[in-house]
C-alpha positions in Angstrom: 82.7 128.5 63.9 85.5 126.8 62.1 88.1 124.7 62.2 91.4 125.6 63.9 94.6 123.6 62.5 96.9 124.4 65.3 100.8 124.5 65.8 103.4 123.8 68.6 106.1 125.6 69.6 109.3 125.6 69.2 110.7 123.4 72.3 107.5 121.1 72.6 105.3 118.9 71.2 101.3 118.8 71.4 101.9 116.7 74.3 103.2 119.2 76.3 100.8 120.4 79.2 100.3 123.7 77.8 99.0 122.2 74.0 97.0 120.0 75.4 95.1 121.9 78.2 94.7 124.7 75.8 92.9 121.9 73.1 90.7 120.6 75.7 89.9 124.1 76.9 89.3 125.1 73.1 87.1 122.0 72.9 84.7 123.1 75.6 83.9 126.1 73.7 83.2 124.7 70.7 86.4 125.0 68.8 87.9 122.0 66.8 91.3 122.1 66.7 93.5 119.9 64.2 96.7 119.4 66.0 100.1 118.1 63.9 104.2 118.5 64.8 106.9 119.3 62.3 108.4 117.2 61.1 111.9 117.9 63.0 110.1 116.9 66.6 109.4 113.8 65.2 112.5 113.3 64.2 113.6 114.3 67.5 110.9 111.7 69.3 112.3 109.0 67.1 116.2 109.5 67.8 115.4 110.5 71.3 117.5 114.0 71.5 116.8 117.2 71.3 117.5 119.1 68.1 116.8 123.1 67.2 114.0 123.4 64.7 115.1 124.3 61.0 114.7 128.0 59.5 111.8 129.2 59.4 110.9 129.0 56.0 111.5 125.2 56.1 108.6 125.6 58.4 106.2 127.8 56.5 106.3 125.6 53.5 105.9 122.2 55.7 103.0 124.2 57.4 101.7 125.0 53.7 101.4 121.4 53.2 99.7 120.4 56.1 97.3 123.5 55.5 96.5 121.7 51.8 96.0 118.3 53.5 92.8 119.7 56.0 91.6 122.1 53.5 88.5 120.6 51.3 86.4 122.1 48.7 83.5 121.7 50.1 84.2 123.5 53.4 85.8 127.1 54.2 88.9 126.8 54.8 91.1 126.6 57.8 92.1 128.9 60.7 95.4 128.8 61.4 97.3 129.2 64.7 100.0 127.8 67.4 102.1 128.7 70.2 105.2 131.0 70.1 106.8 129.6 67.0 104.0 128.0 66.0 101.9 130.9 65.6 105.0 133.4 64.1 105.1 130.2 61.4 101.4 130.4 61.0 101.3 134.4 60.5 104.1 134.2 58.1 102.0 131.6 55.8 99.5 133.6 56.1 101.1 137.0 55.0 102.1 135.2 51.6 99.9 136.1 48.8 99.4 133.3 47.1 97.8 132.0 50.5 95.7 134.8 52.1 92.7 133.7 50.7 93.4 130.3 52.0 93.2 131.7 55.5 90.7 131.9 57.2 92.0 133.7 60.3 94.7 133.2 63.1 95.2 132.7 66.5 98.4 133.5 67.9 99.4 131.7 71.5 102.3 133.8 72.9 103.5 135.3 69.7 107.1 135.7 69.8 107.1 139.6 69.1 111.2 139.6 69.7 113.4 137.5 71.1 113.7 137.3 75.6 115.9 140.4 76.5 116.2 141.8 72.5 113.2 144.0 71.9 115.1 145.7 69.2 114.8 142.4 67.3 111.3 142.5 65.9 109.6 139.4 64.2 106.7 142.1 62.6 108.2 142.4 59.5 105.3 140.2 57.7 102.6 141.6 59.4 101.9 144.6 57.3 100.9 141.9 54.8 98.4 140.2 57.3 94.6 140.4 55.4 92.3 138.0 57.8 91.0 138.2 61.3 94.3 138.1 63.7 93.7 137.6 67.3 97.0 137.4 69.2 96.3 136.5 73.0 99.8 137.3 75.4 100.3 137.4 78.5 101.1 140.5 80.4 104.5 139.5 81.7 105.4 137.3 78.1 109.6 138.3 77.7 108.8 137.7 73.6 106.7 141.0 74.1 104.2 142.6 77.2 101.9 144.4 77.0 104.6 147.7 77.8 106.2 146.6 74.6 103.3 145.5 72.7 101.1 148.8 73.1 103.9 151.0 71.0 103.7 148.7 67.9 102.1 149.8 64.9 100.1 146.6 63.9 97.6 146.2 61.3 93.7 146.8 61.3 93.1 143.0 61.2 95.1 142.9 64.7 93.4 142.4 68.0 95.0 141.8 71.1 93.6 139.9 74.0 96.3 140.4 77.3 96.2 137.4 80.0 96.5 139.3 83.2 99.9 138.6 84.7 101.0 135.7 82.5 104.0 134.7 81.2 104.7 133.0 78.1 103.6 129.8 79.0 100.5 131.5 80.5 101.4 131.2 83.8 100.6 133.8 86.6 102.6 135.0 89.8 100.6 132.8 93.0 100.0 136.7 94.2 98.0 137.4 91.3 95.7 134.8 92.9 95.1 133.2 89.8 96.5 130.1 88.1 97.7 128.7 84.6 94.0 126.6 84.1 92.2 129.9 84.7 94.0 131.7 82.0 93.6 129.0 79.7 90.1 129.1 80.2 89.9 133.0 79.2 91.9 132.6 76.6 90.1 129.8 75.1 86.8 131.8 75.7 88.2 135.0 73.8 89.0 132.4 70.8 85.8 131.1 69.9 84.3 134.9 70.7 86.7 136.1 68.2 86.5 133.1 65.9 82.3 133.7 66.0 82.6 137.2 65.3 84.2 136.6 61.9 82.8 133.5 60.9 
């Protein structure tokens, strides 16, 4: 199926409840994931305060070097993915043409489509240059872009969209919708490997 070398976002590590349910959950279904943080949350473990991350670019090129250190000759290479910022990072990488055909596909967690409350600020400016398998999986109710917003965007062919029923960004339903933030995870870990089969 491959190999999934997966990002965090931008306000937690891949200890953070939502990284590491959504590893086990990928684990269950047959995904490996290969989980690292930037280098400015360690950092920010070691000095013990918060700090924003760097630009974005600071991140695609640390990202480029972690994608070199999991990529061997002898096997295909590397999905890439994360959460939020995580994923935009991953996306952006992977829109770069000297490193499309290191990609083997992404998976997008809660892409940050725009910033909460500023839909006019799109982050799709890269995604016309997007050439492998893109699943982006969002929740309904997900103030970086729902599925309202989402719908009216011209995305590319290599775009597929899997919506979480009433989730926000973090995955997390209303109690009404008589679901919880486990059973999402679950789906979403279960359209992932579907996806990540289909295009193996």
């Amino acid at each position: 199926m491959g190999r999934l070398l997966i990002a965090h976002g931008a306000g937690a590590g891949q200890d953070s409840t939502f990284m590491q349910r959504l590893r086990e959950s990928l684990a269950t279904v047959g995904v490996q994931t290969l989980a690292f943080e930037f280098d400015y949350l360690q950092t920010m473990r070691r000095e013990g305060r918060r700090r924003p991350p760097p630009r974005v670019d600071r991140l695609v090129d640390e990202l480029s070097l972690w994608c070199d250190s999991v990529s061997h000759c002898d096997l295909p290479p590397p999905w890439l993915g994360g959460k939020s910022m995580g994923g935009r990072v991953a996306s952006m990488l992977a829109a770069q043409a000297s490193h499309r055909a290191s990609v083997r596909g992404l998976v997008l967690c809660g892409y940050p489509f725009h910033p909460p409350g500023k839909p006019e600020r799109l982050r799709l400016a890269h995604w016309p240059s997007l050439a492998c398998p893109t699943l982006a999986v969002q929740g309904t109710r997900d103030p970086f872009g729902t599925r309202e917003q989402v719908v009216g965007y011209a995305l590319p062919e290599v775009a597929r969209l899997h919506w979480l029923e009433d989730g926000d960004h973090d995955w997390q339903p209303r109690r009404a919708s008589g679901r919880d933030q486990a059973a999402l995870i679950v789906e979403a870990s279960e359209a992932i490997a579907a996806f990540m089969r289909d295009h193996s």
